[in-house]
C-alpha positions, -999 to +999 in steps of 0.1 A: +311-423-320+293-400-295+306-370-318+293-384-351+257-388-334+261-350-318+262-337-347+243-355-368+214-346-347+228-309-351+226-313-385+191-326-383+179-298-364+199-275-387+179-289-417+147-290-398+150-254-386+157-243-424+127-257-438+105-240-412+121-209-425+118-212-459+083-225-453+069-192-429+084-167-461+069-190-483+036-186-467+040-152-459+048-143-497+014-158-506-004-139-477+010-107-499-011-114-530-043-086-520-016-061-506+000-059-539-028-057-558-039-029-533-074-048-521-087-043-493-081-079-475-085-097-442-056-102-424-047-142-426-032-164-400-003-186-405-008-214-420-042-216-427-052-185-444-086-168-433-108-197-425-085-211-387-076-247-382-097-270-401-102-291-365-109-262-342-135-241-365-164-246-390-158-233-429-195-216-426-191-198-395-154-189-408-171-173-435-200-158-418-174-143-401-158-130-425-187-116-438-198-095-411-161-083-407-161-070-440-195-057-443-191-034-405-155-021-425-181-007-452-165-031-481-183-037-516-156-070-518-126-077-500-101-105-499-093-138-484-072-168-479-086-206-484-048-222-470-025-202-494-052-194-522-062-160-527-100-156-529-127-127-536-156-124-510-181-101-529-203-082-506-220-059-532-254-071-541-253-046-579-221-065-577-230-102-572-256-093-601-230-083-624-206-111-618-234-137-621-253-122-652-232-097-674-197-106-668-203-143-656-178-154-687-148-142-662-161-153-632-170-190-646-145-210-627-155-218-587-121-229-578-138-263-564-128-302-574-151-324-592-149-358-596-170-372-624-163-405-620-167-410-582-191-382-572-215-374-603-239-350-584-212-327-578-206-316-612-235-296-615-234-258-631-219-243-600-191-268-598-179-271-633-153-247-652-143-242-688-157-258-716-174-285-696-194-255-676-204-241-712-216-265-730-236-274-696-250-239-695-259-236-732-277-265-726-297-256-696-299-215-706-326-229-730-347-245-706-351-220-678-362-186-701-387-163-681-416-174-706-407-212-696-405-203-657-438-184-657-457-214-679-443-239-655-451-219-624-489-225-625-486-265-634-464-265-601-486-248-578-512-274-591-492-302-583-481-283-552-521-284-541-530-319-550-500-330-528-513-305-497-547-321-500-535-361-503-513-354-477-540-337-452-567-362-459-543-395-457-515-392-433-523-387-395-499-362-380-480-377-359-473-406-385-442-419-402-441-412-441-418-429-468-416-398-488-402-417-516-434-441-518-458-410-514-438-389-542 
């Protein structure tokens, strides 16, 4: 009986061992995707990518980071891995202008999750992909022309000063405000 458990534990470590293994190439094949493609990239850690253990490190310092890595290197854009994902950091500002304005119909999809149903005020226009994001955009492409912007500008730099003054001639300054009953 002591036999049958010995190597039954063997076995169990055997197993274990294996998917470890398969799991490290795994991850190391997915680390490849920027070398192959001959991008200049920041080398990832094992196994989560380029922004460090979720519990140890903030995702906005990560990417400051990153950031400043890839900017003293003299990169226009580089790559870097979210967990396994490969992702593009764009440093270029002609670049950023490009992606966001000319070419924006290849660069539509963010790569985040939206939830309708349970978080509504995260599918905004930077959130969405596909068709949803276009027929969000043609909608609101309308609205926001130059012409529009500059009307709109002076009404709000009205409002802007009416607020200033109620504000300054009602509200001591060391006094609590519901901002919602003032708006």
């Amino acid at each position: 009986a002591m036999f049958l458990q010995a190597s039954t534990l063997w076995n169990l470590l055997g197993i274990t061992t294996a998917l470890l293994a398969v799991a490290y190439a795994y991850t190391k094949w997915c680390f490849q995707y920027w070398k192959k493609r001959n991008v200049p990239y920041i080398e990832p850690t094992i196994p989560f990518g380029n922004l460090g253990s979720p519990l140890k490190e903030n995702v906005d310092e990560s990417m400051a980071q990153m950031y400043k890595k890839a900017k003293v290197k003299g990169w226009k854009y580089c790559g870097m891995y979210i967990s396994l994902s490969p992702n593009l950091l764009v440093l270029d500002l002609e670049m950023i202008k490009n992606i966001l304005t000319k070419d924006f119909q290849y660069f539509m999809d963010r790569g985040t999750y939206t939830n309708e149903k349970d978080d509504p005020v995260g599918c905004h226009l930077f959130n969405l992909t596909g068709s949803r994001w276009r027929n969000l955009r043609a909608k609101l492409s309308p609205t926001f022309t130059s012409g529009k912007l500059k009307a709109m500008f002076q009404t709000l730099v009205d409002c802007g000063l009416v607020l200033e003054n109620y504000i300054e001639s009602k509200i001591k300054p060391d006094e609590a405000v519901d901002i919602k009953e003032l708006l």
